[in-house]
Backbone as numpy.savetxt, mean C-alpha at the origin, in Angstrom:
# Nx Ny Nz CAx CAy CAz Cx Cy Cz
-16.30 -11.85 -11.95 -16.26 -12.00 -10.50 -15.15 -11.10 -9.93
-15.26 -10.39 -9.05 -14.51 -9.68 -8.36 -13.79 -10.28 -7.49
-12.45 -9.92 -7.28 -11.09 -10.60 -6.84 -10.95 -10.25 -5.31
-10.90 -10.68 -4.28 -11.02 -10.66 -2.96 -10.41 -9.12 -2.42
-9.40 -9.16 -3.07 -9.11 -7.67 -3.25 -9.47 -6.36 -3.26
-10.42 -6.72 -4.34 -11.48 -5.69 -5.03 -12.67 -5.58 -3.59
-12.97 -6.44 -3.50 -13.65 -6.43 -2.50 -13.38 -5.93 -1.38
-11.94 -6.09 -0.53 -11.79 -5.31 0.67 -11.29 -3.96 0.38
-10.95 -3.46 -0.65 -10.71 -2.24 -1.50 -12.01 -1.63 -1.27
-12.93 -1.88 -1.77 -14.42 -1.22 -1.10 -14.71 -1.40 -0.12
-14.63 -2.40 1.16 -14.76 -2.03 2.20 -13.74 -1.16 2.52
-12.75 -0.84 2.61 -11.87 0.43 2.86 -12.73 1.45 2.57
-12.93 1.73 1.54 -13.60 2.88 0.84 -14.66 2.96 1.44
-15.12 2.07 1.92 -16.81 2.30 2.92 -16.52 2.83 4.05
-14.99 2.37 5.06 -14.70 3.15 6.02 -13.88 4.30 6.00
-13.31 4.47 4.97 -12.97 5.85 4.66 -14.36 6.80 4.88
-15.55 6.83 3.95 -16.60 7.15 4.58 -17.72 7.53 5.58
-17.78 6.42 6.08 -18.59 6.21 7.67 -17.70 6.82 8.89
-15.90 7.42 8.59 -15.58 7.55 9.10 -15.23 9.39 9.29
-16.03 9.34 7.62 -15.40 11.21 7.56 -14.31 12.02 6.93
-13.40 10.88 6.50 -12.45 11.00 5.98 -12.29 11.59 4.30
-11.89 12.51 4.45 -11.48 13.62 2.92 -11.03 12.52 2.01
-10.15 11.32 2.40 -9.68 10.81 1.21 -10.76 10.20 0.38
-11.95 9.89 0.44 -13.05 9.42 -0.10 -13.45 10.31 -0.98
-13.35 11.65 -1.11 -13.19 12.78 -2.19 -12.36 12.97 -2.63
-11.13 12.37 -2.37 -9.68 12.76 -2.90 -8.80 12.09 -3.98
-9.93 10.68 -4.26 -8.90 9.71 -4.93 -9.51 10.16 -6.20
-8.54 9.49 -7.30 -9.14 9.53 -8.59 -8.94 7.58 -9.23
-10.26 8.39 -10.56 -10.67 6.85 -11.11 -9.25 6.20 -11.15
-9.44 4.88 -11.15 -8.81 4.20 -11.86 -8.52 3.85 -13.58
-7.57 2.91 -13.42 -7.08 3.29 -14.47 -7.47 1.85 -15.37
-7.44 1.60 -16.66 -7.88 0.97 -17.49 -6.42 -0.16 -17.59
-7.21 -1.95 -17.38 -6.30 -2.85 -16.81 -4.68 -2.59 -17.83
-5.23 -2.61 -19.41 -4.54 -2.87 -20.30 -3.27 -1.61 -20.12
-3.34 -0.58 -19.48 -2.33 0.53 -19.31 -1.43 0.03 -18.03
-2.00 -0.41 -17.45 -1.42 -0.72 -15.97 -0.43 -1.57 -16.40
-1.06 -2.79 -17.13 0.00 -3.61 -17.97 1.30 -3.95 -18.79
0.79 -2.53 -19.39 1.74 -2.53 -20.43 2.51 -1.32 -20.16
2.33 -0.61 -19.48 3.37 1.04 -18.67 4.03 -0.13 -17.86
3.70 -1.06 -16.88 4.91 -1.98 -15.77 5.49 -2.96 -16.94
5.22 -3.66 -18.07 5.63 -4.47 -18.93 7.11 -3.49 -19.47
6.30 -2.22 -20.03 7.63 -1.76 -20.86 8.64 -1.57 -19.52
8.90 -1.35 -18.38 9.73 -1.24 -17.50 10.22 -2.68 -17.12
9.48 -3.85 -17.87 10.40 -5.67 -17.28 9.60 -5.56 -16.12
8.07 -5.08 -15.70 7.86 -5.99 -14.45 6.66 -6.53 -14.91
6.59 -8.14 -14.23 4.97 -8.72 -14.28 4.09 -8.36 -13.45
3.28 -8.00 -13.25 2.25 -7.41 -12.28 1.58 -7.96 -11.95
1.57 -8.37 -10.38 0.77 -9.71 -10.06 -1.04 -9.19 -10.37
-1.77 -9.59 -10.50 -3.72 -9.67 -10.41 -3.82 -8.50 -9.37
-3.10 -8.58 -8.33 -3.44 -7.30 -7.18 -2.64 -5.90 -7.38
-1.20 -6.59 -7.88 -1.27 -4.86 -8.45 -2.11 -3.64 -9.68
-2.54 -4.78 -10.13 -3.60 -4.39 -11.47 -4.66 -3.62 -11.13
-5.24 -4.84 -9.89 -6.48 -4.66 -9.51 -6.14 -2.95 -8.57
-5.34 -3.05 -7.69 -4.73 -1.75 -7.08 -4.62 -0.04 -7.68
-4.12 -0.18 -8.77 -4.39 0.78 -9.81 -5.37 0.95 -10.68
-6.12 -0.16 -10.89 -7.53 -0.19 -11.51 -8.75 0.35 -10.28
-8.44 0.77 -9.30 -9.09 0.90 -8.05 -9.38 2.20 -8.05
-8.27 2.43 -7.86 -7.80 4.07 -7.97 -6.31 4.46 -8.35
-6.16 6.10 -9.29 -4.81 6.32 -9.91 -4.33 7.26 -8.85
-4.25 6.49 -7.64 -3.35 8.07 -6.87 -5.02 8.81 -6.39
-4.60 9.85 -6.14 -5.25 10.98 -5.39 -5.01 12.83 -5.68
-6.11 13.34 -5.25 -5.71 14.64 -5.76 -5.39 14.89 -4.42
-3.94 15.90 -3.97 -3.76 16.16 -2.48 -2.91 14.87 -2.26
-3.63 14.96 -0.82 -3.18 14.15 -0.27 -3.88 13.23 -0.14
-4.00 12.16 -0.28 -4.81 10.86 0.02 -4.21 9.88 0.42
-4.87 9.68 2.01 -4.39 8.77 2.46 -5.42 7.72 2.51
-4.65 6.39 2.22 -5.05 4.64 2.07 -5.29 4.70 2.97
-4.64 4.63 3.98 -4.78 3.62 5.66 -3.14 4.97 6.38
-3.66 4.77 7.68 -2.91 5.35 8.75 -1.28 5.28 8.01
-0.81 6.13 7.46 0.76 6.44 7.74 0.85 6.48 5.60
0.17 6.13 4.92 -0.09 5.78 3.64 -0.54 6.47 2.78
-0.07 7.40 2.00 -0.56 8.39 0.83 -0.32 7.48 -0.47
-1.78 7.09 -1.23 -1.87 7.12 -2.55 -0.99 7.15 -3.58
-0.15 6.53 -4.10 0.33 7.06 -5.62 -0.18 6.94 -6.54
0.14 7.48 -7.83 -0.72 7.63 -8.71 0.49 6.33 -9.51
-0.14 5.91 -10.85 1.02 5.41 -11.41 2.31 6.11 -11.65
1.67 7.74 -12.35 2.69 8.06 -12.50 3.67 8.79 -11.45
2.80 8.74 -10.38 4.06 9.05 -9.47 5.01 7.82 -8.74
4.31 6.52 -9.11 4.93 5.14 -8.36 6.37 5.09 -9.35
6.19 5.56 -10.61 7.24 5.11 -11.47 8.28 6.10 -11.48
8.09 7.54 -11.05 8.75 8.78 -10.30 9.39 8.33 -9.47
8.53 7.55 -8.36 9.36 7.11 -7.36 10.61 6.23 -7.15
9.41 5.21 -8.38 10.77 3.73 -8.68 12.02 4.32 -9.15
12.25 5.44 -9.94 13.06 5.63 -10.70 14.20 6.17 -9.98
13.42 7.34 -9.10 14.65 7.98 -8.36 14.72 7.39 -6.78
14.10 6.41 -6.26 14.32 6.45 -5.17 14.77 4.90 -4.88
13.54 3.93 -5.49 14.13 2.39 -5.04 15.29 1.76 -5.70
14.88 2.13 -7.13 16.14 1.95 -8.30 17.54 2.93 -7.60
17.56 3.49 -6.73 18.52 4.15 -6.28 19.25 3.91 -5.32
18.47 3.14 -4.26 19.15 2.79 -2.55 20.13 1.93 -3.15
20.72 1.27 -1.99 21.64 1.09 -1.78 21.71 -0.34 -2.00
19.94 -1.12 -1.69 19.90 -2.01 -1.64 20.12 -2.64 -3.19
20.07 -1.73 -4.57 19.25 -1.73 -5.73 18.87 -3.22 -6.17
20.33 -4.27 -6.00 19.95 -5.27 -6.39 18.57 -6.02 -5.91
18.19 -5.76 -4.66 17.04 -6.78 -3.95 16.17 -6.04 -4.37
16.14 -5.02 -4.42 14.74 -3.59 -4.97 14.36 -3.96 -6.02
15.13 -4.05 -7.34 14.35 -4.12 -8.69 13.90 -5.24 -8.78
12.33 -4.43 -9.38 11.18 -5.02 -9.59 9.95 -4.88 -8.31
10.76 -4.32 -7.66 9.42 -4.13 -6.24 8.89 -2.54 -6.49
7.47 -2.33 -7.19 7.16 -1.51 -7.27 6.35 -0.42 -6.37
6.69 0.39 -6.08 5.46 1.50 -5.11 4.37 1.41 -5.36
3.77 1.19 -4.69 2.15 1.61 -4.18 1.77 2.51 -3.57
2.31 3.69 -2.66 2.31 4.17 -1.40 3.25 4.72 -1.09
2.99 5.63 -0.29 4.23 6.72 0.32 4.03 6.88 1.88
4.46 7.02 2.61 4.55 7.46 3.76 5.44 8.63 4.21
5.16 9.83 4.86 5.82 11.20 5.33 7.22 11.02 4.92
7.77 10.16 5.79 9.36 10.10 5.85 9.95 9.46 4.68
9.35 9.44 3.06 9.65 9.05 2.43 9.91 7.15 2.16
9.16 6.44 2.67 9.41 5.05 2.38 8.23 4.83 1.82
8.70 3.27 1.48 7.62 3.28 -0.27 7.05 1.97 0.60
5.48 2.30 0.10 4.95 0.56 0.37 5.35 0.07 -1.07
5.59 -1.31 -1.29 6.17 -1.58 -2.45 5.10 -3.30 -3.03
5.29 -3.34 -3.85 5.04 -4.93 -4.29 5.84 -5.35 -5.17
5.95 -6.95 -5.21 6.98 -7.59 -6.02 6.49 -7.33 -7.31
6.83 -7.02 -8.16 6.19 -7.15 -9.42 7.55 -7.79 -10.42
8.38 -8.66 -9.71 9.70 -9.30 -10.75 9.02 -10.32 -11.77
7.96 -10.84 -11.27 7.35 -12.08 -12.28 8.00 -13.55 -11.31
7.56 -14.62 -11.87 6.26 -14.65 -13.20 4.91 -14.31 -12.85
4.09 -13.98 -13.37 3.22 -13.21 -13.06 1.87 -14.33 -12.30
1.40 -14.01 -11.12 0.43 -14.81 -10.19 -1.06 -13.32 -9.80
-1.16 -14.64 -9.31 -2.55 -13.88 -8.75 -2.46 -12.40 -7.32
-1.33 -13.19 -6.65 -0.95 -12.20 -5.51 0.42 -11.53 -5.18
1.00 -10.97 -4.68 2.17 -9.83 -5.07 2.85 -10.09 -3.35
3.72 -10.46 -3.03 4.31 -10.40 -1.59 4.43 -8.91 -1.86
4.47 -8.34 -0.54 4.22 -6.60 -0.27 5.43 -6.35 1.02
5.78 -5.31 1.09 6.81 -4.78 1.77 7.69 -3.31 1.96
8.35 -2.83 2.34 8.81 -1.46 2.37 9.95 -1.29 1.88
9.99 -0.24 1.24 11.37 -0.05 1.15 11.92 1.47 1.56
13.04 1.72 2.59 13.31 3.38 2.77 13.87 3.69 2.15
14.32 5.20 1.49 15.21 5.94 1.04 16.31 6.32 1.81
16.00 5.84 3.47 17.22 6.09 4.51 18.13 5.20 4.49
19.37 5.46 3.95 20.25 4.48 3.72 20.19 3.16 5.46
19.87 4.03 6.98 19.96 2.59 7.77 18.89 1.76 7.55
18.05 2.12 6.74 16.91 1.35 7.10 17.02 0.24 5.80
16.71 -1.13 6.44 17.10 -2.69 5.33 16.12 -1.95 4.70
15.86 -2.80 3.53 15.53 -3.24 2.14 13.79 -3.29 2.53
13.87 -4.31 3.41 12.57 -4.54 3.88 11.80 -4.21 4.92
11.13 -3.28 5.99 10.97 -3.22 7.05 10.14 -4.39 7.57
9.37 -4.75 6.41 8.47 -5.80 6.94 7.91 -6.29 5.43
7.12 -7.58 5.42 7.07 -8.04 4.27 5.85 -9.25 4.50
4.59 -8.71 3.65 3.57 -9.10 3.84 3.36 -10.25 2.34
2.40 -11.42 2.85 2.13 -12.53 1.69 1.23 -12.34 0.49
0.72 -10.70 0.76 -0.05 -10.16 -0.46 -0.29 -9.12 -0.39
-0.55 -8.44 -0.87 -1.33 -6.72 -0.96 -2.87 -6.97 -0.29
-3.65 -8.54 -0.83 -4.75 -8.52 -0.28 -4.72 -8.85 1.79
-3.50 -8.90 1.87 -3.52 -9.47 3.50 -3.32 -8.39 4.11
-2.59 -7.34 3.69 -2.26 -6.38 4.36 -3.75 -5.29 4.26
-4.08 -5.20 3.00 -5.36 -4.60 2.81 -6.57 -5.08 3.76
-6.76 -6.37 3.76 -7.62 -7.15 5.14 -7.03 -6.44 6.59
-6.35 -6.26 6.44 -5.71 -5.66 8.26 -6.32 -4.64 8.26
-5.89 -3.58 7.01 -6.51 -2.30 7.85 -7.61 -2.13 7.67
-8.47 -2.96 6.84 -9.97 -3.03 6.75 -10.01 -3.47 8.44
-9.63 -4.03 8.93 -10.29 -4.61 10.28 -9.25 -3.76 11.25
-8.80 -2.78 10.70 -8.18 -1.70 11.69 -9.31 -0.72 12.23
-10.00 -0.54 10.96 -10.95 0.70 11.00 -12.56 0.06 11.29
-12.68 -1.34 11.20 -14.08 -1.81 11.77 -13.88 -2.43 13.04
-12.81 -2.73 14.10 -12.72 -3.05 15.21 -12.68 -1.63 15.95
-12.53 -0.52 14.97 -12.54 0.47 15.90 -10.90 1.39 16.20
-9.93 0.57 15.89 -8.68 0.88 16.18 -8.24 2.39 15.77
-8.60 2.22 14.34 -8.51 3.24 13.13 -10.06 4.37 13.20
-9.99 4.99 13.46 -11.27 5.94 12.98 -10.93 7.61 12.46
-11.65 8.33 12.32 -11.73 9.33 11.62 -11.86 10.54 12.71
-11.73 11.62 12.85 -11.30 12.75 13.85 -10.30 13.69 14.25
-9.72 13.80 13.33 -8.29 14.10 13.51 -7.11 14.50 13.73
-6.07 14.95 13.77 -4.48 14.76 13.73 -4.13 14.68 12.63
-3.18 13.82 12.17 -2.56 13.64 11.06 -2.76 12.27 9.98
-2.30 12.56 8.82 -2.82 11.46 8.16 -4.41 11.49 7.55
-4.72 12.66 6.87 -6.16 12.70 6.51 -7.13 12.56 7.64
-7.05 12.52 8.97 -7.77 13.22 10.00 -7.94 11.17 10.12
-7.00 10.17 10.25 -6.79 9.23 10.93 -6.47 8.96 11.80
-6.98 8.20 12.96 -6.86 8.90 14.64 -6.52 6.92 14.90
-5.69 6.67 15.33 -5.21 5.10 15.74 -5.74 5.32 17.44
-6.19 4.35 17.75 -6.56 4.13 19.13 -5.80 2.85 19.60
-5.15 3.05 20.47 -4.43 1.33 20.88 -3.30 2.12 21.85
-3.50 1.16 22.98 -2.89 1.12 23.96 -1.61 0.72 23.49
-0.30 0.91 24.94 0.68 -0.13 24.94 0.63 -1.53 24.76
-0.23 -1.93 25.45 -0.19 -2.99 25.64 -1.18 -3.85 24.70
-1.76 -3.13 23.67 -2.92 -3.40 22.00 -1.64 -3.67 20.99
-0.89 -2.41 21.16 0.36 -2.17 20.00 1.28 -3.82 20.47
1.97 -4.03 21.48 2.76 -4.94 22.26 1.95 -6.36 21.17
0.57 -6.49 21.93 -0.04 -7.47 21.23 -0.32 -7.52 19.40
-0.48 -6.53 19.52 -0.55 -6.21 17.97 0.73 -6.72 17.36
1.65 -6.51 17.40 3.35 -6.31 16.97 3.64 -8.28 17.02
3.44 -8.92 18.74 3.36 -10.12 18.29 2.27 -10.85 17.59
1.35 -10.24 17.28 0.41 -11.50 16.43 0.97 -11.01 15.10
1.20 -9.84 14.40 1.68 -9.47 13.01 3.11 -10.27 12.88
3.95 -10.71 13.55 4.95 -11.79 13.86 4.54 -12.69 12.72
3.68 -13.42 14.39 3.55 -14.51 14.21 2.49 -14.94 13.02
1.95 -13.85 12.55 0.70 -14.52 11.04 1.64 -13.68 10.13
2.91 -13.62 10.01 3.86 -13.39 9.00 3.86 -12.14 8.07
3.05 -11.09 9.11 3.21 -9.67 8.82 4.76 -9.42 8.70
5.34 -9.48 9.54 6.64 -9.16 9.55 7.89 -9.88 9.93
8.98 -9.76 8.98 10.04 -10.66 9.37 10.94 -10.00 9.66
């Protein structure tokens, strides 16, 4: 049975599609569960079911591939590139280790997941910058699958579509006053603290 995850992981991938978007040619296979496992094991992290499932999805991208609006792909081996020299590095290090990359964004900040253990079904998700002002966390989501549900319903309400600018030709539509509303409901359903 496929993990709720898995599931909005292909709807992404369906609107990556319908929408035109290069990253739908850009990603590569995934990767086989038992590697995912045991490459984050030998580093001391447990990997929740969604980070598994995440890299079993797809390993990164050739180029550039962007996930969702502001979000380039890592591959494993560039998440552990990253961990090494960048989260394992801030300033924050103590709160960092064990929160592994998923994701990159331009200005260098990492989408991250907990991967400290003990090991569960879902991964709290969150950011971390390489800019020393920026906290530890910019924001901090209750799974990889909740945040993944958002931008699935970024790009089927219409918000998110394909045409582009920047970001793999990802075009955000939203007013002041969409973003305003947007910003308090991600609040208040514990997008962000």
């Amino acid at each position: 049975m496929m993990s709720e995850l898995t599931v909005l992981l292909g709807r992404l991938e369906e609107q990556w599609r319908r929408n035109g978007l290069p990253c739908s040619d850009r990603v590569r296979p995934g990767l086989p569960t038992a590697q995912i496992e045991q490459a984050l094991s030998a580093w001391e992290m447990e990997p929740s079911e969604e980070v598994v499932d995440w890299f079993a999805w797809h390993d990164g991208g050739v180029g550039e591939a962007w996930v969702a609006a502001g979000w380039r792909l890592l591959s494993l081996e560039e998440a552990f590139e990253h961990y090494d020299t960048h989260v394992t590095a801030e300033l924050f290090e103590e709160e960092n280790g064990g929160w592994f990359p998923l994701a990159q964004n331009p200005g260098g900040v990492a989408l991250v997941a907990d991967c400290r253990g003990p090991r569960s079904a879902r991964s709290e998700v969150g950011t971390v910058g390489k800019v020393p002002e920026l906290a530890p966390a910019e924001f901090r989501v209750d799974s990889l699958t909740t945040l993944v549900g958002w931008w699935v319903e970024q790009f089927e309400s219409g918000v998110w579509t394909g045409g582009g600018g920047s970001y793999d030709s990802i075009v955000v539509h939203r007013t002041p006053e969409q973003s305003k509303a947007l910003s308090r409901r991600m609040t208040h359903e514990g997008y962000v603290r």
